[in-house]
C-alpha positions in Angstrom: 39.9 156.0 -31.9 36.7 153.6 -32.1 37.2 150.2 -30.9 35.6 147.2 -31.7 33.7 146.1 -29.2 34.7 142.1 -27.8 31.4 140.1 -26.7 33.0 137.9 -24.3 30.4 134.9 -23.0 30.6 133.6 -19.4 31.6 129.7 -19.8 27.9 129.0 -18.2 26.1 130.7 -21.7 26.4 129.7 -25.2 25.1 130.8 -28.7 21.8 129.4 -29.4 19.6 129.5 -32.8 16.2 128.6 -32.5 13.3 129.3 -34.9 9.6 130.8 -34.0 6.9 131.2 -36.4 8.7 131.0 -38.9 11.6 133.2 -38.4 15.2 132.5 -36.7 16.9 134.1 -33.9 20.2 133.7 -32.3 21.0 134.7 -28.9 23.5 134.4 -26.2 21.4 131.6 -23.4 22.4 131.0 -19.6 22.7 127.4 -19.3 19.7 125.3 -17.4 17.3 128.2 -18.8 14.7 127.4 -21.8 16.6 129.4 -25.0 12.9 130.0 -26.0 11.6 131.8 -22.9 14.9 133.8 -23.4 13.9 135.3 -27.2 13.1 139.2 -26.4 9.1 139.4 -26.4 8.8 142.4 -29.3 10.6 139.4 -31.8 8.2 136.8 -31.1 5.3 139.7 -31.4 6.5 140.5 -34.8 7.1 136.8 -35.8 3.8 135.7 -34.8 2.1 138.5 -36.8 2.8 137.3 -40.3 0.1 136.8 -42.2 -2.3 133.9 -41.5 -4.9 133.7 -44.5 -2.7 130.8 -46.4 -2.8 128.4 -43.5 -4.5 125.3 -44.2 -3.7 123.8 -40.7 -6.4 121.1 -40.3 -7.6 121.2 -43.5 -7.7 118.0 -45.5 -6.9 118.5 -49.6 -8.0 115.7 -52.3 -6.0 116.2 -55.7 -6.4 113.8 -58.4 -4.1 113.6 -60.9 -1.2 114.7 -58.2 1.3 112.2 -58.7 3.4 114.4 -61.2 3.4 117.8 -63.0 0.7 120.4 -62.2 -0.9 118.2 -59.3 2.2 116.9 -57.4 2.7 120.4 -57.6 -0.1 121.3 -56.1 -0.3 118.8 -53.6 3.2 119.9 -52.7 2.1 123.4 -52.1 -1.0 122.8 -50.1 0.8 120.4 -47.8 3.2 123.0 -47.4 0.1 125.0 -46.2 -0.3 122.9 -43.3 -3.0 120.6 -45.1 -3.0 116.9 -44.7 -3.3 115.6 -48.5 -4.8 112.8 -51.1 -2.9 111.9 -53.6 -4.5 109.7 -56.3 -3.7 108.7 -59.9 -4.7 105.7 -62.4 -1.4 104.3 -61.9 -1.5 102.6 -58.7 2.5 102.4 -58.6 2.7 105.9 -59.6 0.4 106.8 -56.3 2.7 104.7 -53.8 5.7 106.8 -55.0 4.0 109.9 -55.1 3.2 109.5 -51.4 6.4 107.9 -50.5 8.4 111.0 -51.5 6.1 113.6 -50.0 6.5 111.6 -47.0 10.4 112.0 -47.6 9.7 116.0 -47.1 7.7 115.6 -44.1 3.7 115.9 -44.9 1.4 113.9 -44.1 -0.2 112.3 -47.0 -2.1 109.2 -48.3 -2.4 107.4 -51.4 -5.9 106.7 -54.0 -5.7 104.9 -57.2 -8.4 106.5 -58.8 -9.0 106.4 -62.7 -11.4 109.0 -64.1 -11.9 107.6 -67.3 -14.2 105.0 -65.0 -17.0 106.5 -63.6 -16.7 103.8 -61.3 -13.5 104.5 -60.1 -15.3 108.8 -59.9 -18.2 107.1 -58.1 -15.8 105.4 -55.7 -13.4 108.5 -54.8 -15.4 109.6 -52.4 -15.2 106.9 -50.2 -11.9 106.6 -50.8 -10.3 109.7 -50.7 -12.3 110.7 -46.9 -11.4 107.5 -45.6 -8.0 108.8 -45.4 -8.4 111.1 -42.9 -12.0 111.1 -42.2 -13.0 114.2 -43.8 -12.1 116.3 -47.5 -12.3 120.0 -47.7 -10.7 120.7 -50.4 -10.7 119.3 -53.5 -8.5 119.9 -56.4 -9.3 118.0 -60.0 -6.3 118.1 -62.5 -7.2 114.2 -63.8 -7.8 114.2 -67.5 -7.0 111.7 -70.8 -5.6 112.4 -74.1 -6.9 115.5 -75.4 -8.2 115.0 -79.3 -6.2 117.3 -81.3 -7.8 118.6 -84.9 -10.0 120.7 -86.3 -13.5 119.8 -84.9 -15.1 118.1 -88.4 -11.9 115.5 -88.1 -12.5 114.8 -84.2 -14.0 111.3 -84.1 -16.7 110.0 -82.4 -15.2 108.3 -80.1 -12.6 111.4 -79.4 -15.7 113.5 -78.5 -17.8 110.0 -76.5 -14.4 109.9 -74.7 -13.6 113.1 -73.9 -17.1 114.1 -72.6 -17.3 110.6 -70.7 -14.5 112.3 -68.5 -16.6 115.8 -67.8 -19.2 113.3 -66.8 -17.0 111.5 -64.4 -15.7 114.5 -62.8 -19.1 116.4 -62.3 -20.5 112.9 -60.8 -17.0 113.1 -58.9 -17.5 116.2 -57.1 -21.0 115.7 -56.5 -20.4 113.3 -54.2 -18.6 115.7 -51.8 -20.7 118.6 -51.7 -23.0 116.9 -48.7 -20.3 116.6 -46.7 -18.8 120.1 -47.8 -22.1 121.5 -46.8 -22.6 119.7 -43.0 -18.8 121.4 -42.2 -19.8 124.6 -44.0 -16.4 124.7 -45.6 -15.5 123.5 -49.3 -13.3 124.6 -52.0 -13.3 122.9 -55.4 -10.9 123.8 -57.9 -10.8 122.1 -61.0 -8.0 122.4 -63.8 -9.3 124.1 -66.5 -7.4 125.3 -69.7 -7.4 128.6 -72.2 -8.5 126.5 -74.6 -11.8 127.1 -72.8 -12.2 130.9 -72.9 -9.9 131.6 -76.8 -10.5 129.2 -79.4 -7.9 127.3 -80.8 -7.9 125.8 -84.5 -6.4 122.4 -83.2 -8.1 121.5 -79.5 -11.8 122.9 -80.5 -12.6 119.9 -78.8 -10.9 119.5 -75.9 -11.4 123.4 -74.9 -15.6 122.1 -75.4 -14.7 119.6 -72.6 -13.0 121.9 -70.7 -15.9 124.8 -71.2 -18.2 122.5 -70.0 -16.4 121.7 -66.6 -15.8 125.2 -66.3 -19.3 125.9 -66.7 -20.3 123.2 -64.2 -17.9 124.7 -61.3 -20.0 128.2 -62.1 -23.0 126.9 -61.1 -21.5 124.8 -58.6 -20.7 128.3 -56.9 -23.8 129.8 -57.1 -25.7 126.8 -56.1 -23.4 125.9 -52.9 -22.3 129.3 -51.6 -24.6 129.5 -49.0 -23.1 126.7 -47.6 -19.7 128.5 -47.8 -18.4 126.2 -50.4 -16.8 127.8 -53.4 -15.8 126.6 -56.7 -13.4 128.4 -59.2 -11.3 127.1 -62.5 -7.4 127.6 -63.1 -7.1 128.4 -67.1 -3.4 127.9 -67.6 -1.7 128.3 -71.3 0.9 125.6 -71.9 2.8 124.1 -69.2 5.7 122.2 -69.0 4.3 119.1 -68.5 4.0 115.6 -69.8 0.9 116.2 -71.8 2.6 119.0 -73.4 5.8 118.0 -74.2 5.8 117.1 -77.7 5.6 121.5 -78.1 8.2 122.4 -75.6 10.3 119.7 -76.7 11.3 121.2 -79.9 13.6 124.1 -78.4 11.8 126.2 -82.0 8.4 125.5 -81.2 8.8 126.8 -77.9 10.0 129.7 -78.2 7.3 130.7 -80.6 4.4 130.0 -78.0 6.7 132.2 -75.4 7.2 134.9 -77.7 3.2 135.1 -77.2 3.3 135.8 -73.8 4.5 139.1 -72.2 6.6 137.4 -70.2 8.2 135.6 -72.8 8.3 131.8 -71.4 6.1 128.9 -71.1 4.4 128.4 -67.4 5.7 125.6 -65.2 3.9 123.3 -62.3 4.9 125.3 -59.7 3.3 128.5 -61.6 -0.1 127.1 -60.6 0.5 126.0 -57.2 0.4 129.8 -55.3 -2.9 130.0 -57.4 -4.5 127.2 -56.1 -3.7 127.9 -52.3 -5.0 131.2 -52.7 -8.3 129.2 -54.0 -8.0 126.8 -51.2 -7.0 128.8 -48.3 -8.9 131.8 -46.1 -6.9 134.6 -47.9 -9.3 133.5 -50.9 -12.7 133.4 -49.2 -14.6 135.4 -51.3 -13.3 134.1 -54.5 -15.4 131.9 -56.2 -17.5 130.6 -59.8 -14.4 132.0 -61.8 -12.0 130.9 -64.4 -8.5 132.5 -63.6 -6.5 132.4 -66.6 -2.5 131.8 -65.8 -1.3 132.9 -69.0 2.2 134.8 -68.4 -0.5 138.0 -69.9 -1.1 136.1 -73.3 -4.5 137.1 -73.4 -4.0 141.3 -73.2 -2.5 141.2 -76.3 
């Protein structure tokens, strides 16, 4: 008859859980002996090969917009990476809490107020933003007003003066960092783009012109900057759960008509862009760059 075995532990050893490279392991430890020099050598080999191309260890990130939505998100994620991050927003209130409750989950981040409606708020990021930590190498633009809603004949002047005011601001934005970019040979520049600048759509003609524009702009940014290992690519999303979307998702109807659009028959969230822009940001992208990745839950195949 089988028997279970008893473990019985001498009164000088005790159960001990300890965690390396990622990955926990308990074990039975003699006392005055380091529990870590006692974890069996093949678990730490296998522990410390995981994957590496994600780490953004040393790396500083710069996201504007980041203090809710798609870039808190995102700043979330890349501090998660290992990168020290930027947060910024108009709202200079909004910024202090954005950076209080990162700091809450244990990143290191700092705070810009930075409005990019002004292009002299745009002109002054720079500054800003590397004074932080002394350096930016990645930078990640989700910033953006209103967008004009219509059919383009009953977009106003001062929709369309406002709206390319901003793709302005942000291409005299990121101009600013390329230098430095360059000198370190290591950049990455993602910008937020939007379907609306690939498919038209009968109500945001004019915002998806904006946003074709910037799209455009980060295109030549990559082929004008790669030799200095800098690369620059565009997240297309469909709708999001955000605030600037809410008066669609907030009608329980509405939304499930723009799911029902989507193979995978939901709406994207925040944290649906996130992995995409750490991929964009990290090694494990390296050779990704001038593109517009669409994050459409498969929208477009149909």
């Amino acid at each position: 008859m089988n028997r279970q075995r008893r473990i019985i532990r001498k009164p000088t050893e005790r159960m001990t859980y300890i965690r390396v490279s990622g990955k926990n392991f308990s074990l039975t430890t003699r006392a005055g002996r380091n529990p870590r020099a006692q974890v069996p050598a093949r678990a730490i080999k296998e522990a410390t090969m995981a994957f590496k191309g994600f780490d953004l260890t040393g790396k500083v990130a710069a996201i504007t917009g980041s203090t809710s939505g798609i870039g808190l998100e995102i700043a979330r994620g890349l501090a998660q990476s290992g990168a020290k991050i930027v947060v910024s927003s108009n709202d200079k209130d909004d910024t202090l809490g954005a950076v209080d409750r990162l700091k809450a989950e244990g990143f290191d981040v700092k705070g810009v107020t930075c409005d990019i409606t002004k292009l002299s708020d745009a002109e002054g990021f720079f500054e800003s933003a590397t004074s932080a930590f002394g350096k930016v190498d990645i930078l990640s633009l989700q910033a953006a007003g209103p967008a004009p809603q219509g059919s383009t004949a009953d977009v106003t002047t001062d929709d369309i003066d406002r709206l390319f005011s901003e793709v302005r601001n942000n291409v005299v934005l990121v101009r600013k960092f390329l230098p430095s970019m360059a000198e370190r040979k290591y950049g990455s520049i993602i910008l937020m783009s939007s379907i609306s600048s690939l498919r038209a759509n009968p109500v945001l003609g004019a915002y998806g012109a904006g946003k074709a524009a910037l799209t455009s702009f980060i295109r030549s940014i990559a082929a004008e900057w790669g030799a200095h290992n800098i690369r620059a690519n565009a997240i297309a999303p469909a709708m999001v759960r955000t605030g600037f979307s809410k008066a669609l998702w907030n009608d329980p109807q509405t939304e499930s008509r723009i799911a029902a659009r989507a193979p995978l028959n939901r709406i994207a969230e925040p944290l649906d862009l996130a992995g995409l822009a750490i991929l964009l940001a990290s090694p494990a992208g390296e050779y990704i760059t001038g593109q517009a990745i669409l994050v459409d839950g498969g929208r477009t195949i149909l």
